[in-house]
N, C-alpha and C positions, 0 to 999 in steps of 0.2 A: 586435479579436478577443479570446477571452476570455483567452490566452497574453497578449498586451501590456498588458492589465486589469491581472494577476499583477504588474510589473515595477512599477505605477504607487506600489505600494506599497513605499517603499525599507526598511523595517525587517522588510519581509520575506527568511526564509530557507525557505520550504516550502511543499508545499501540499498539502494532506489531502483524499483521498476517503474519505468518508463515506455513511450513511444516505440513503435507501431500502440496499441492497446494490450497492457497485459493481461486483460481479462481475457483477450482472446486464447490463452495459451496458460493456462490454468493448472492446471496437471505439474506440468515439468517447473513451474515457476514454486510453485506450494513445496515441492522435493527438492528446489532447490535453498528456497526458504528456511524450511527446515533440518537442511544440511548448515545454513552458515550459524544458524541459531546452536547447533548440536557439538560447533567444531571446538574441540578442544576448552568448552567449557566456558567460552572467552563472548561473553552478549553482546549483538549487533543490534541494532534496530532495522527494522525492516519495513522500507513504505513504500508506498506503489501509490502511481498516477492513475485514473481512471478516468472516459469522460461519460462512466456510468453514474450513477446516484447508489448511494448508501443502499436506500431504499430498495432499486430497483434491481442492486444485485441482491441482496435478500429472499427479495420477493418472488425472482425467479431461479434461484440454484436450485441445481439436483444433482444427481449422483454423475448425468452426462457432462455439463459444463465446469462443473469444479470451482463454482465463484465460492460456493461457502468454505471448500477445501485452504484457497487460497488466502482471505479472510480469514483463517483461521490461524494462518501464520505469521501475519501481518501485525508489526504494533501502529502503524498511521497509515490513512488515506487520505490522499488529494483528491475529491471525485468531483466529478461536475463537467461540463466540455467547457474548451476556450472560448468563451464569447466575445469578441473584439469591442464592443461596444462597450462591456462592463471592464474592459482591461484598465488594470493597476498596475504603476512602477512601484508603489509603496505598499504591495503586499509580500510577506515572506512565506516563500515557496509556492505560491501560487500567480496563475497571470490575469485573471478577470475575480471580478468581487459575489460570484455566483458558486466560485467554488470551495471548500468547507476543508478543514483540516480534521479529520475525525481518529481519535482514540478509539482503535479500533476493539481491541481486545473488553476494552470496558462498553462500549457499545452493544457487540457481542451480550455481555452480560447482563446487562439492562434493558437490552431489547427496543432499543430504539438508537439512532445515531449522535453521540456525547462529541460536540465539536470545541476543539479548546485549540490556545496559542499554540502557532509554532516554537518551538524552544528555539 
């Protein structure tokens, strides 16, 4: 499975969704989130790029799209789209200075988006 693929690499700590948009594909992404989280007990971190807003995936999840499903597995998000104009060589993990490194899980909790350093 693709969860026990994950494992096979031991100097891994994460695993990033990325490009096309994974918000688009919601469902399968959350089930599989949740498998690498589940595998043998072993914590990954789990981040995903978006070039949605915090906000605006909040604002519109429901039971068809699966954003909060997905968010819900997630410990960081990159969100924001690439802006070329605001593009940074000196930011870590991100490419323009519009977009936000968010703790996801504590976000979650607090109800608004909690943005902190990249480790």
């Amino acid at each position: 499975s693709a969860a026990s693929d994950v494992y096979k690499r031991q100097l891994l700590d994460g695993v990033t969704f990325s490009g096309g948009e994974p918000f688009c594909q919601c469902k399968p992404l959350a089930e599989l989130a949740g498998r690498i989280k589940a595998f043998h007990g072993f914590p990954l971190n789990v981040i995903s790029f978006t070039g949605y807003t915090y906000e605006y995936l909040i604002a519109n999840a429901d039971d068809n799209n699966g954003y909060l499903e997905l968010l819900q597995q997630l410990d960081y998000l990159v969100d924001g789209p690439f802006i070329l104009s605001q593009r940074s060589l000196e930011l870590k993990f991100m490419g323009s200075k519009n977009q936000r490194f968010i703790d996801v899980q504590r976000s979650l909790k607090e109800g608004r988006a909690v943005v902190v350093e990249p480790y």
